[in-house]
VOMARTOR-28795 format. One line per field, with one value per residue (C-alpha): residue number from 1; x, y, z. Coordinates in steps of 0.5 Angstrom, whole numbers, plus 500, padded with zeros to 3 digits. Example, Ala and Ser with C-alpha at 12.3 -4.5 7.8 and 13.67 -1.06 7.14 Angstrom:
<vexgus>
kelum <- (1  2);
xx <- (525  527);
yy <- (491  498);
zz <- (516  514);
</vexgus>
This chain:
<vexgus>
kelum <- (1  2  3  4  5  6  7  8  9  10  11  12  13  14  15  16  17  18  19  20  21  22  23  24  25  26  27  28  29  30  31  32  33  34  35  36  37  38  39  40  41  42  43  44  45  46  47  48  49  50  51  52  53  54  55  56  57  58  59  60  61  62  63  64  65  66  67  68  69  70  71  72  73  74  75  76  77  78  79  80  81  82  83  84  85  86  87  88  89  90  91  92  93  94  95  96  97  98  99  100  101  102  103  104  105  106  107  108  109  110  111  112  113  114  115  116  117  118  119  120  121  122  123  124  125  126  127  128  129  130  131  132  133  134  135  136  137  138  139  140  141  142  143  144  145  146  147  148  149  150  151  152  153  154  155  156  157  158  159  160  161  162  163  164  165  166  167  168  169  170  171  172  173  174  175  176  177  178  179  180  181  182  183  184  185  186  187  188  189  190  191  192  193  194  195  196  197  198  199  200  201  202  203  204  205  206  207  208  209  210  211  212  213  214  215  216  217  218  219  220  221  222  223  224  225  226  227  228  229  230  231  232  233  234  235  236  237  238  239  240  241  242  243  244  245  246  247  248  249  250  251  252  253  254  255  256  257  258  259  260  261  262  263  264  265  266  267  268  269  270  271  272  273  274  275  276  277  278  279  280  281  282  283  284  285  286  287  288  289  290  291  292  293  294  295  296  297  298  299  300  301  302  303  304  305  306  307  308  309  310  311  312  313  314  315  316  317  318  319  320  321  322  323  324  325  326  327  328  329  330  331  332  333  334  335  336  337  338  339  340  341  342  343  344  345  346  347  348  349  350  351  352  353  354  355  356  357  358  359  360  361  362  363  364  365  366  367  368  369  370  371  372  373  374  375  376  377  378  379  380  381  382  383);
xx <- (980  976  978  979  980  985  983  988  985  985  984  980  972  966  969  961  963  967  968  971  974  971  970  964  960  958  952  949  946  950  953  961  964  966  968  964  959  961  958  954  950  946  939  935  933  935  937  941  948  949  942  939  943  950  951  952  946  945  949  952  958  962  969  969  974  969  965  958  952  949  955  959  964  960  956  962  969  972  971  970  975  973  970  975  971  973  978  975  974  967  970  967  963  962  955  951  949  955  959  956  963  965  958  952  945  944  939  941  947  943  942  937  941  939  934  931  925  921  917  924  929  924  931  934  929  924  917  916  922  927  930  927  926  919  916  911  905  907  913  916  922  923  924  926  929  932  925  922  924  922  919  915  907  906  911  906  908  905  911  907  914  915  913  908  902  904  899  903  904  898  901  897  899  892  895  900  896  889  884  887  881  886  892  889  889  883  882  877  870  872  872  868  872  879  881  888  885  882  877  870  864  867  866  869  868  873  870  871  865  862  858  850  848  841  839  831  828  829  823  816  811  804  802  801  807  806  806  812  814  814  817  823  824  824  829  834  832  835  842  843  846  851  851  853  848  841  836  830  824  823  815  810  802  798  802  807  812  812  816  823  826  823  823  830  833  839  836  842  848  852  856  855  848  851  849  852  859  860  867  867  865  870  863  865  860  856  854  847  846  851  847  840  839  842  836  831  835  837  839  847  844  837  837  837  842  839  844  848  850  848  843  835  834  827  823  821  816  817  811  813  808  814  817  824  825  823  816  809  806  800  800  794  791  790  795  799  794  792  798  801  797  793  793  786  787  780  779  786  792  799  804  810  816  819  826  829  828  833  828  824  819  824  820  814  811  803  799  799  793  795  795  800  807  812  819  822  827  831  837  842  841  845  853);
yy <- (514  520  527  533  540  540  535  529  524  521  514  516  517  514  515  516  523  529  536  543  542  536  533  533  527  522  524  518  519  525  519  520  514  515  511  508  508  502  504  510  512  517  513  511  505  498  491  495  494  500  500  507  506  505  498  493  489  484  476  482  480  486  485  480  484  484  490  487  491  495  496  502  507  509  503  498  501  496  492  499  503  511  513  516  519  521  515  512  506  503  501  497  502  507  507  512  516  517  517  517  519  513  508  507  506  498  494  489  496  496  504  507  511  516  513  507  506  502  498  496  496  494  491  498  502  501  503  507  509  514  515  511  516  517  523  519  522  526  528  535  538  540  534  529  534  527  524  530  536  543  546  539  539  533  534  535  542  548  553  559  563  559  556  551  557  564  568  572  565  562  557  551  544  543  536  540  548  549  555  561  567  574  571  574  566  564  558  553  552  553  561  565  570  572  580  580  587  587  591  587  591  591  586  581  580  578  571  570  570  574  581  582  589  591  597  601  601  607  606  607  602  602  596  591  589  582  579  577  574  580  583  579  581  588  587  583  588  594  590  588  594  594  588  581  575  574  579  578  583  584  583  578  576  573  566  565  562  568  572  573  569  563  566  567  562  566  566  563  570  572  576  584  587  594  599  599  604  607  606  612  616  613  612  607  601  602  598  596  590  585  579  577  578  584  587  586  590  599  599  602  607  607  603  609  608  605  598  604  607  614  617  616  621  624  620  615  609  601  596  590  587  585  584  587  578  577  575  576  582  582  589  590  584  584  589  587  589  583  579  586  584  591  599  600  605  604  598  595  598  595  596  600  601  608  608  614  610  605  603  597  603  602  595  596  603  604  602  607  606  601  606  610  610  607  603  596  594  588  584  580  573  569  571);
zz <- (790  789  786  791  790  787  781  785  787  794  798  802  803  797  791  788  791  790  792  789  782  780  772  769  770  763  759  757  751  748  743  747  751  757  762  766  759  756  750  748  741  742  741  746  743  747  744  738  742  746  751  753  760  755  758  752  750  753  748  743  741  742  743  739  733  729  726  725  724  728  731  730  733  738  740  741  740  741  734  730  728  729  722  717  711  704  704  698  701  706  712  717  721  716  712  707  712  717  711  704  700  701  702  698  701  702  706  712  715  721  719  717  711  706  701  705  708  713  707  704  709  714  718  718  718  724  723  730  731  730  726  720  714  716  719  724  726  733  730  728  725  732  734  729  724  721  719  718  714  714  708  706  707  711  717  722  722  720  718  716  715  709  703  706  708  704  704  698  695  696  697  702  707  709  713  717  718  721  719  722  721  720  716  709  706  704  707  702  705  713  711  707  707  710  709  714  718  725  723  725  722  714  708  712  720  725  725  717  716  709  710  707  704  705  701  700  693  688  686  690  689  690  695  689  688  685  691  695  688  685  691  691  683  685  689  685  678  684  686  680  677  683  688  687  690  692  694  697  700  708  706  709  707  712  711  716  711  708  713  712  718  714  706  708  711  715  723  722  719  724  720  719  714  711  707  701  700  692  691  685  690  695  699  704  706  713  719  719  724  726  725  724  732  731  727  733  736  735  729  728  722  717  711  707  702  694  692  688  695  694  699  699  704  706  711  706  708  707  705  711  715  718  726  727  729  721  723  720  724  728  728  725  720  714  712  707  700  698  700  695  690  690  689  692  698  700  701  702  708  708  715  712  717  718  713  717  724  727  733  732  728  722  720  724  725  722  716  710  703  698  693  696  694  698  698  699  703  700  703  700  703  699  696);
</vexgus>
């Protein structure tokens, strides 16, 4: 017998077949029996007496008039009665999470109810499968709202809208959330710095990664400085007033370790140098270079600005003995005033760089008398 258009059945043809206006086929799974399903509990687990096919598990006693664990309204009819909450009484069929106005949580149900888990009620509570009051590792509360509950850390997902990674409340799941460089939270050691603007060339860049100011000394100074020592002390004397962090001078001897590419120990720094801004003065920071490679390069603006952020000016000159690469110059040897421990011009020259230049002469750019005055550049090199 089969439907025809009309919604009547006929005798003849494969009743696996219908034209017109036909019913809807059954939907295994969606926890309704309809025949020909003999059961169905809208799970996908077998051997619990309703198969994922909504065949009856094979040896259970379904019919035989007794509502048993895990047996159930959907799984077998036929022994259990439909639900009726609020009766004041448990009947068979009914549980804690089906019906907790009438049944309290105990192990042994077949269910896994509300306040079981798998470590007590291992028999209710499967560990692995769905549902079983555990949120397992490749679930959601997408997926598995029932095991996993939103708004709680640890449920596989990271829920940036709410209370779990605020970046108003602060509030962090580092179990559910990764690293997002742009969002305005701080994320611990994977990120220097997170400002939440698109701006790359500010105090933060877009990759999260801290600004370094550079600056060139108020003061001038013969070629004794010191040493480089006594040089970096100069530097760290300036920014202090100002800066925060460790400042070093952009100066060589005649040792290689003394260069800035190994003193410094930032070859490394992809982040933005920059002039140092005056917020009294609404004076913003400036670009310098992005990154240590970028100061081998056209600088995008002169050091000319004190760690205070007002202008220097003038075309003033810096001892360096120094490449653009942070590497001891070889320019002219000997040119660093007895390892800058002297002011005698006439037997002493020191490599000054041109501090108005953006070219490779900022760092490189002639020899001057040891006892004339020039200026310093210092880089931060450290927070």
């Amino acid at each position: 017998m089969v439907l025809t258009g009309t919604g009547e059945l006929s005798s003849t043809g494969d009743e696996s077949s219908c034209t017109g206006n036909c019913p809807d086929p059954p939907l295994c799974g969606d926890g309704i029996p309809v025949p020909p399903e003999v059961c169905d509990d809208a799970n996908p687990n077998p051997g619990d007496g309703c198969e994922p096919d909504c065949t009856l598990t094979p040896g259970w006693p379904c019919g035989d008039a007794t509502c048993t664990p895990p047996e159930n309204p959907e799984s077998c009819p036929q022994d259990c009665p439909p639900i009726v909450c609020k009766d004041g009484q448990c009947s068979a069929g009914e549980n804690a999470k089906t019906c907790p106005e009438d049944c309290i949580a105990m192990c042994g149900q077949g269910v896994c109810e509300p306040g079981e888990s798998p470590e007590q009620c291992p028999g209710d509570c499967v560990p692995g499968t769905y549902p079983n009051n555990v949120c397992d590792e490749g679930e959601d509360p997408l997926d598995h709202p029932e095991d996993c509950k939103s708004g709680i850390c640890g449920n596989h997902l990271c829920e940036r809208d709410l209370m779990e990674h605020d970046p108003l409340a602060r509030s962090f799941c580092d179990a559910d959330c990764e690293p997002q460089c742009g969002d305005g939270v701080l994320w611990g050691d994977a990120e220097a710095c997170d400002d939440g603007n698109p701006v790359d060339d500010d105090e933060c860049s877009n990759d999260c990664v801290k600004a370094r100011f550079v600056f060139l000394t108020n003061e001038l100074h013969s070629g004794d400085l010191a040493g480089i020592d006594g040089a970096d002390v100069i530097c760290q004397g300036e920014a202090q007033s100002a800066l925060k962090g460790t400042f070093k001078a952009w100066l060589s001897d005649d040792d290689p370790n003394t260069a800035p590419a190994v003193r410094f120990a930032s070859t490394d720094f992809n982040g933005w140098y920059l002039l140092p801004g005056n917020p009294a003065q609404k004076v913003p920071p400036v670009p310098v270079a992005h990154g240590w490679k970028g100061l081998g390069g056209a600088l995008s603006t002169p050091i000319q600005r004190r760690a205070t952020g007002e202008s220097v000016g003038g075309t003033y000159q810096a001892w360096t003995n120094t490449t653009p690469a942070g590497q001891l110059s070889d320019s002219a040897p000997g040119a660093h005033c007895n390892k800058w421990t002297s002011s005698d011009g006439v037997k002493y020259h020191g490599n000054v760089g041109q501090a108005d230049k953006t070219d490779g002469t900022w760092t490189v750019a002639t020899d001057s008398a040891c006892g004339g005055g020039s200026r310093l550049y210092c880089f931060q090199v450290s927070p």
